[in-house]
N, C-alpha and C positions, 0 to 999 in steps of 0.2 A: 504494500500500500504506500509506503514510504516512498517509493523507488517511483511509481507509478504520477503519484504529484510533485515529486520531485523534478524529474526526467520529462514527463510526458504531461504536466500541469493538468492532470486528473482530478476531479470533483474525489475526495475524498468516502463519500457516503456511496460512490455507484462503484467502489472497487469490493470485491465481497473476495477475502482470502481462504479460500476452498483447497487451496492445493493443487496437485493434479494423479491422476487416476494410476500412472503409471508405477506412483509411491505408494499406494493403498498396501501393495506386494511387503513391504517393509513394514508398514503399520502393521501390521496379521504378524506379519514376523516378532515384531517387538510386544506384542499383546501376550504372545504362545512362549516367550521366555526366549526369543532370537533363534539364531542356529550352531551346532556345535558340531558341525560337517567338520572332518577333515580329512587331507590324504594324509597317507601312511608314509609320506615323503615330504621333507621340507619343500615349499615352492613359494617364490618369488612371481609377482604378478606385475608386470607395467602394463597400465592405461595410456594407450596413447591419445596424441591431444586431434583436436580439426584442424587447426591452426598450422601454417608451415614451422616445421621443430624439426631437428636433426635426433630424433632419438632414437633412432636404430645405430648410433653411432651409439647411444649413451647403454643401449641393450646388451650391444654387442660387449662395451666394457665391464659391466654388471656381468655379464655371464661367465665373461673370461676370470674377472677375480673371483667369483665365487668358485668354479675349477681348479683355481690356484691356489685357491685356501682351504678347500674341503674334499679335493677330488672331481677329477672329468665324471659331468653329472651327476655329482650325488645330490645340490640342490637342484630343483627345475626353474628354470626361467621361463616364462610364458609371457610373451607376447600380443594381445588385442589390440591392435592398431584402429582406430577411432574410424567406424563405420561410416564417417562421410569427410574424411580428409583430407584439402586441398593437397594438390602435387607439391612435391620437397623438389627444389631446383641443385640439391646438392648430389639427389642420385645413391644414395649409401645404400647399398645390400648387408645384412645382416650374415655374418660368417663363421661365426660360432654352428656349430651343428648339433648340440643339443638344446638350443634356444627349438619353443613349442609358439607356431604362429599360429594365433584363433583364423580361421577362414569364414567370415560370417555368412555367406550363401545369400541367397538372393534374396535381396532388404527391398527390392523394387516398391509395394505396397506404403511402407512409413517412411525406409530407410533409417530404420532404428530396429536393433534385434529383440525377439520377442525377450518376454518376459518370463524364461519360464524354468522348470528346474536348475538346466546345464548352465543358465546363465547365473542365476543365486549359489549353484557349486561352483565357478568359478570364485565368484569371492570370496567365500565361505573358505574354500579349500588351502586361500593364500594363508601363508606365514606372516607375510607383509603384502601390500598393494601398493605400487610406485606411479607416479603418473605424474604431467602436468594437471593445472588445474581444471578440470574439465568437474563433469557432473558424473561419472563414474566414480570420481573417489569420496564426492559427497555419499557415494549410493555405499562402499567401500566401509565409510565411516558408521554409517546407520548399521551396517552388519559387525561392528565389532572391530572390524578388523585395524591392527596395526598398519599405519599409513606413514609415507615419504612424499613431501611435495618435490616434484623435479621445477624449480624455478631456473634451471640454468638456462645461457644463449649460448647462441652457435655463431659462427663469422659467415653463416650464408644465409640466414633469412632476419628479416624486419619484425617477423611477428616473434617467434622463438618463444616458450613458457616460461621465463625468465622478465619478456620483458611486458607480454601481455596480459600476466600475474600483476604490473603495478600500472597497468592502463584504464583494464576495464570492470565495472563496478563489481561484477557479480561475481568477477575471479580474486579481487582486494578482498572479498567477504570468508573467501577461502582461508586467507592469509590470514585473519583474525583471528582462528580458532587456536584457542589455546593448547599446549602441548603438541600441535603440528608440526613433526619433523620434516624438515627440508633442503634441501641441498641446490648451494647456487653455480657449485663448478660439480663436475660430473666427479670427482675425488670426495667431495663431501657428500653426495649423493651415496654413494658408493658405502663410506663409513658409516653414516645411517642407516642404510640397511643392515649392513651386518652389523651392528648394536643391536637391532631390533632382533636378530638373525642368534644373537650370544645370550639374549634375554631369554630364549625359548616359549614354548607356546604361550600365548596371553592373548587374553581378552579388553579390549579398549573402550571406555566410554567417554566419546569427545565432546564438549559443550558446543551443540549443533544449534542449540534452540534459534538463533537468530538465523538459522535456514531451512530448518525445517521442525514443526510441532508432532513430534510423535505421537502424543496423545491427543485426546477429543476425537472427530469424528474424523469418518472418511471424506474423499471427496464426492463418494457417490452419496453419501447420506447428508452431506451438505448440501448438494444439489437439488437433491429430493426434497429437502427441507423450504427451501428456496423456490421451487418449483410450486409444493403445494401451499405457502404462505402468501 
């Protein structure tokens, strides 16, 4: 609502904050006691961002140390590359060969992946969740899971999550959450996770509330409300 007559000089009283339908999936989660999915193997999750970012370079280094410090694949690194992400003009292929690349299949419909087991075991299963600031590690946070923000830049793109982290508002709200680990060179990045990585299993609970209400209602029983009022 804030943002809405801030930004967009909105009447106050015609903004109704309902959420959105997509999150409901989490709310059910957090009502039922969350989830306590895990694999039988440490793994490492990066979120990748839309925005052009060099992070199949930042992959490729996260994979290679984690090999060097614990053994050729004994953590997994997994890969989701952001289901609608403009082209990286730098070209980097990922070269590590135990890195696991998500293949989302055809998003034609929303272009956004459903919502449905394989995609909650993915987060669920991580050790940690790495990403730029996208809305996957907000989704990331609401499951529990230990998070790394990737705020670094690259010397070939303008946007980078480094520098789009202190541009745009919804990604600065990212930044505020307290205890958010982050890393602004791909070395500090790297040392965060394995901190989180020498911690061993844990459960996180982030001060989210100024992005999202877990509790109260849904957004379908909002609507409904709303509808018949």
């Amino acid at each position: 609502v804030e943002y809405a007559v801030e930004i967009h000089n909105s009447n106050p009283k015609t903004v109704l904050p309902i959420g959105l339908p997509r999150f409901d999936t989490y709310r059910t989660l957090w009502k039922n006691g969350g989830t306590t999915k895990r694999s039988s193997q440490k793994r490492v999750l990066y979120a990748g961002f839309s925005l052009a970012h060099s992070e199949r370079r930042i992959v490729d280094a996260l994979a290679n140390f984690l090999d060097n410090q614990y053994g050729s694949g004994v953590i997994e690194v997994h890969y989701r590359p952001h289901p609608l992400a403009v082209p990286r003009i730098d070209n980097y292929e990922i070269k590590n060969p135990h890195v696991v690349v998500t293949e989302h299949g055809n998003l034609s419909r929303t272009g956004m992946p459903h919502m449905n087991e394989e995609f909650i075991n993915a987060l669920a299963e991580a050790n940690v969740v790495v990403g730029a600031p996208t809305t996957l590690m907000l989704e990331a946070m609401l499951v529990g899971r230990p998070c790394v923000l990737d705020i670094t830049s690259d010397k070939f793109h303008r946007t980078t999550a480094g520098n789009a982290a202190q541009r745009y508002t919804h990604m600065r709200d990212l930044l505020a959450v307290r205890d958010l680990a982050r890393g602004e060179t791909i070395d500090q990045l790297i040392s965060a996770v394995n901190k989180v990585l020498d911690a061993g299993p844990t459960k996180v609970s982030y001060e989210i509330e100024h992005l999202y209400d877990t509790g109260g209602l849904s957004y379908a029983e909002h609507l409904t409300s709303i509808l018949l009022a």
